[in-house]
C-alpha positions in Angstrom: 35.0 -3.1 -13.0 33.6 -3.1 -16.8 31.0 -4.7 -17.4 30.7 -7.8 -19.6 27.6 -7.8 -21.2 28.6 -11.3 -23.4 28.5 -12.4 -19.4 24.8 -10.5 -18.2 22.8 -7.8 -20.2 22.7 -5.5 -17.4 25.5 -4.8 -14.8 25.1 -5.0 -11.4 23.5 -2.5 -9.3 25.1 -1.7 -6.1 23.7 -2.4 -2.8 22.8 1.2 -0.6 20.8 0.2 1.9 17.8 2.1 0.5 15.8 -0.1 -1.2 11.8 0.0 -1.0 10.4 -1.3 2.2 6.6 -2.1 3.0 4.6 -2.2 6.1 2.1 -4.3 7.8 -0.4 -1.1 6.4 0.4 -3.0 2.8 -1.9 -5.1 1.4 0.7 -6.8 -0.4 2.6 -7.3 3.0 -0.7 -8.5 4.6 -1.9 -10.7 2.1 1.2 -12.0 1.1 2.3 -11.6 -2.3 4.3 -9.4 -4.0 3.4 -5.6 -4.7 3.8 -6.4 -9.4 1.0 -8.8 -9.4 0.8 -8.1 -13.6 4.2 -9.7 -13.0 3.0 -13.4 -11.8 2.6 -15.7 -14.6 1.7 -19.1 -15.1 4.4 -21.8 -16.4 2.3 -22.0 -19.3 2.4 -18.5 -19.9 6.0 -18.5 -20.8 8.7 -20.0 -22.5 10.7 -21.4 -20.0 10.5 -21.5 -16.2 14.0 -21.2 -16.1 15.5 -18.2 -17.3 19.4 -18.3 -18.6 21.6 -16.5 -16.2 22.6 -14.0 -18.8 19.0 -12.1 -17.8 20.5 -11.7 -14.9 21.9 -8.6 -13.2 24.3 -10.6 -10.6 24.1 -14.0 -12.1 25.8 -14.7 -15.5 25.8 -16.8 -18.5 28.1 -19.5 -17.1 30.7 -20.1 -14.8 34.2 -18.8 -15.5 36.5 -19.6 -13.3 37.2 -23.2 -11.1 36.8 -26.4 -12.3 32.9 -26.1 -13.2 34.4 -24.0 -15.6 31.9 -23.5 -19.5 29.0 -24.5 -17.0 25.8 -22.7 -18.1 23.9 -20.9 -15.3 20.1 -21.1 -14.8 17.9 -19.2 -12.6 14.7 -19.7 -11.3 12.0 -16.7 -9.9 9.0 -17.4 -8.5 6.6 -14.7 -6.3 8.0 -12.9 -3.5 6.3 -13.6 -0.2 3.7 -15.9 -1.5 6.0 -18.9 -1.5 8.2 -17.6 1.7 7.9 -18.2 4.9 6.2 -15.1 7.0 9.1 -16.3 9.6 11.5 -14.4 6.8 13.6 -11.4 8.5 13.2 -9.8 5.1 9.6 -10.0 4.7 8.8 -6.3 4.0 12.2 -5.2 2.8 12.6 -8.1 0.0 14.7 -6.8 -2.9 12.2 -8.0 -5.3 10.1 -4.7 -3.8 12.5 -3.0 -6.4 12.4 -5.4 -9.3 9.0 -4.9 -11.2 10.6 -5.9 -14.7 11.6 -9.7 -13.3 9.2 -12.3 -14.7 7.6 -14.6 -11.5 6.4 -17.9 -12.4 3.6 -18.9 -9.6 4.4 -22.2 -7.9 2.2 -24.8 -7.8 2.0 -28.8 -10.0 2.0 -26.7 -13.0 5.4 -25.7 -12.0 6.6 -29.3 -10.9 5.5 -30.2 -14.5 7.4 -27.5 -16.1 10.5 -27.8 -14.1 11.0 -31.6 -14.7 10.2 -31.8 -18.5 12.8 -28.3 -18.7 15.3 -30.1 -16.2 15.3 -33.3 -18.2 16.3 -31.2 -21.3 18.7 -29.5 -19.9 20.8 -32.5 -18.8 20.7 -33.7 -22.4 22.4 -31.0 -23.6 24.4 -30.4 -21.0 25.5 -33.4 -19.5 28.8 -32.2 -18.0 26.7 -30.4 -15.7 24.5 -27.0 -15.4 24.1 -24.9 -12.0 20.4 -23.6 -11.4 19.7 -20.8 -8.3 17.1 -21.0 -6.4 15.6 -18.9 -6.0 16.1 -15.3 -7.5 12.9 -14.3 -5.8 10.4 -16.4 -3.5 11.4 -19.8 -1.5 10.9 -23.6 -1.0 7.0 -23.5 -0.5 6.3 -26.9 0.7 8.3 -30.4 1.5 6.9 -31.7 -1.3 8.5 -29.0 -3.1 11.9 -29.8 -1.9 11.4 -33.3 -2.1 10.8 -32.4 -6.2 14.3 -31.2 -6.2 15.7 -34.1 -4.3 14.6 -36.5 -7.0 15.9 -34.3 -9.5 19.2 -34.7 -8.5 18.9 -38.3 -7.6 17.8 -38.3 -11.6 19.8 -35.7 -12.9 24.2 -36.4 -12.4 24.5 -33.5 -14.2 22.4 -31.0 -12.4 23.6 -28.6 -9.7 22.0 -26.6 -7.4 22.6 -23.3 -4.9 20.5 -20.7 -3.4 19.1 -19.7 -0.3 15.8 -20.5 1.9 14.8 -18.6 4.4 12.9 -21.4 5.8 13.3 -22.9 9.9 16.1 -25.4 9.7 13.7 -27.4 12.2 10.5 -27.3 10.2 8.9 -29.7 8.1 9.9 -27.5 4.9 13.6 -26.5 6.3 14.7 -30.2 7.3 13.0 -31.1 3.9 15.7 -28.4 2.0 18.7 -29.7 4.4 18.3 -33.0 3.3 19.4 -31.8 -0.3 22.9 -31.4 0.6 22.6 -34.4 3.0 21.5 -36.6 0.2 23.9 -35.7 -2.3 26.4 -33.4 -0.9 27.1 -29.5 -0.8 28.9 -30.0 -4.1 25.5 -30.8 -5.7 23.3 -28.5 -3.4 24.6 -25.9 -2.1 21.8 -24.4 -0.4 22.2 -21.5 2.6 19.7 -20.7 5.9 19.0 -17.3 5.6 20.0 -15.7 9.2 21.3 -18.6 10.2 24.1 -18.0 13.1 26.4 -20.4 11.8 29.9 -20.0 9.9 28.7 -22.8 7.2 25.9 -22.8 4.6 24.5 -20.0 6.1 23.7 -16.5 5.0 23.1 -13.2 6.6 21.8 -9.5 5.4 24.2 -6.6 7.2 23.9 -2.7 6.7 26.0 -0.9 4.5 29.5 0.1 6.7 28.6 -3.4 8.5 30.5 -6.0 9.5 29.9 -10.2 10.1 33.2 -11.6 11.2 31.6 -15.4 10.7 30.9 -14.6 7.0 32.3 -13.7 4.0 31.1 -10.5 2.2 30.0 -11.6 -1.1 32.8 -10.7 -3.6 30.3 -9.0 -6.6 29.1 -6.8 -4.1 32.2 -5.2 -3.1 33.3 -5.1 -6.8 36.1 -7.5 -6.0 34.0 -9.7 -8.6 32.0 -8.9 -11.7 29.2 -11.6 -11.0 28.8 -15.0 -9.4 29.7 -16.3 -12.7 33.2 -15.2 -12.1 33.3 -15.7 -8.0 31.9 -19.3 -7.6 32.1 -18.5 -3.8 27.8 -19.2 -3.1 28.5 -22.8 -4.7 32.2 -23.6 -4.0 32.7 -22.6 -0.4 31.1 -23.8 2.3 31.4 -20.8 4.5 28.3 -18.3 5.4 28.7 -15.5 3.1 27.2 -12.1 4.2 25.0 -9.6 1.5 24.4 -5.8 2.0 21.3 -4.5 2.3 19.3 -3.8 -1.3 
C-alpha cells in the first residue's frame, strides 16, 4: 500500500517478531524505566504533551473514513515501564525498546497541568470532536491519573479517547480505567485490557504466523489498512483486536 505521507511522515514498519528484548540482567528492566533516558522530558520541556498523529508511524493526521470522519488524531507518549504495571506480559519486550527517536513526557502534576490546559484548547478548536491515544508508550500510572481523564471527558463533549492499559481489571488503577467507558460509554473511551481473555475491549500480542480466533488482527498490520486513521477498528468496534509481535 503507498504510503501517504499528507496522512503520517513515516510509513509503517512491519511487525517480525524480532524486536529488542531485555532481561531481568538490565538495569533498565530492574529499575524500571526505559533503556533512552536522554529521551524523557519534562512537560515544560516541550511544546506540546500531545503530539499530532501525523508524527506518527501507525497513527495518522485524522480519521478518514466513518462518521468521525475530518477528526484530528492526537497521541500521547509517556516513559515505557516507569508508568506500567510490572504485572505487564510485555515488560521486557516493549516496542518502545526499538523507538529511541519518540519523545517521552514523564508523568507526574506537571503532566495533569499540561494535559488539561492543552485538552481545553483543543476542544475550542475542535469542537466537533478530536480522538487522543493513550498511550503510544507507558500506561495509566495511578487512579488518580485515570480519574484526570474521567473529568476530562465529563468536561470535554468533544473529546474522545482509545488506547490500551495493561493494568489488572480488578485493581485500584484497572477499575479506575474501566470506569471510563462505564461513565461515558465505549464511543467516548474506548480503552482495551491488554491480555485480557475476552472477545470485547480486549487486546492480545500473538507471534508472527499466529492465530487468536476471539480477536481481530489489526487491519494496518496485515496491510489491509494504511493506518488507524483509515481503519477506525481500535475506536469503532468493540471487539478484542489482536497485534503481532514488534
Amino acid at each position: 500500500m503507498k504510503h501517504d505521507t499528507s496522512l503520517r511522515r513515516f510509513a509503517t514498519a512491519m511487525p517480525h517478531g524480532r524486536g529488542m528484548v531485555i532481561g531481568p540482567l538490565n538495569q533498565s528492566f530492574r529499575a524500571g524505566n526505559t533503556i533512552f533516558p536522554s529521551r524523557v522530558f519534562a512537560p515544560s520541556e516541550v511544546r506540546r504533551v500531545l503530539k499530532d498523529g501525523h508524527q506518527s508511524r501507525k497513527i495518522g493526521r485524522d480519521v478518514r473514513k466513518g462518521p468521525r470522519r475530518g477528526w484530528p488524531i492526537f497521541t500521547l507518549t509517556l516513559e515505557e515501564r516507569a508508568s506500567c504495571p510490572r504485572s505487564c506480559a510485555q515488560w521486557g519486550a516493549c516496542y518502545g525498546n526499538n523507538m529511541q527517536a519518540a519523545e517521552r513526557i514523564a508523568h507526574g502534576p506537571e503532566l495533569i497541568a499540561a494535559l488539561e490546559d492543552e485538552l481545553f484548547a483543543l476542544a475550542r478548536k475542535h469542537p466537533a470532536g478530536f480522538l487522543v491515544r493513550l498511550h503510544v508508550l507507558g500506561d495509566f500510572y495511578s487512579a488518580e491519573y485515570a480519574g484526570f481523564w474521567n473529568r476530562m471527558l465529563a468536561s470535554l463533549p468533544a473529546l474522545h479517547l482509545f488506547g490500551f492499559t495493561a493494568q489488572d481489571p480488578a485493581s485500584p488503577i484497572g477499575r479506575a480505567v474501566a470506569r471510563l467507558a462505564l461513565d461515558h460509554g465505549w464511543a467516548r473511551a474506548a480503552i482495551r485490557f491488554s491480555g485480557a481473555p475476552h472477545e470485547l475491549h480486549a487486546a492480545r500480542v500473538i507471534d508472527p504466523g499466529d492465530i487468536d480466533p476471539d480477536a481481530v488482527l489489526c487491519p494496518a498490520q496485515t496491510g489491509a489498512t494504511d493506518c488507524c486513521a483509515t481503519c477506525a477498528l481500535c475506536w469503532h468496534s468493540e471487539r478484542s483486536i489482536a497485534f503481532r509481535r514488534h
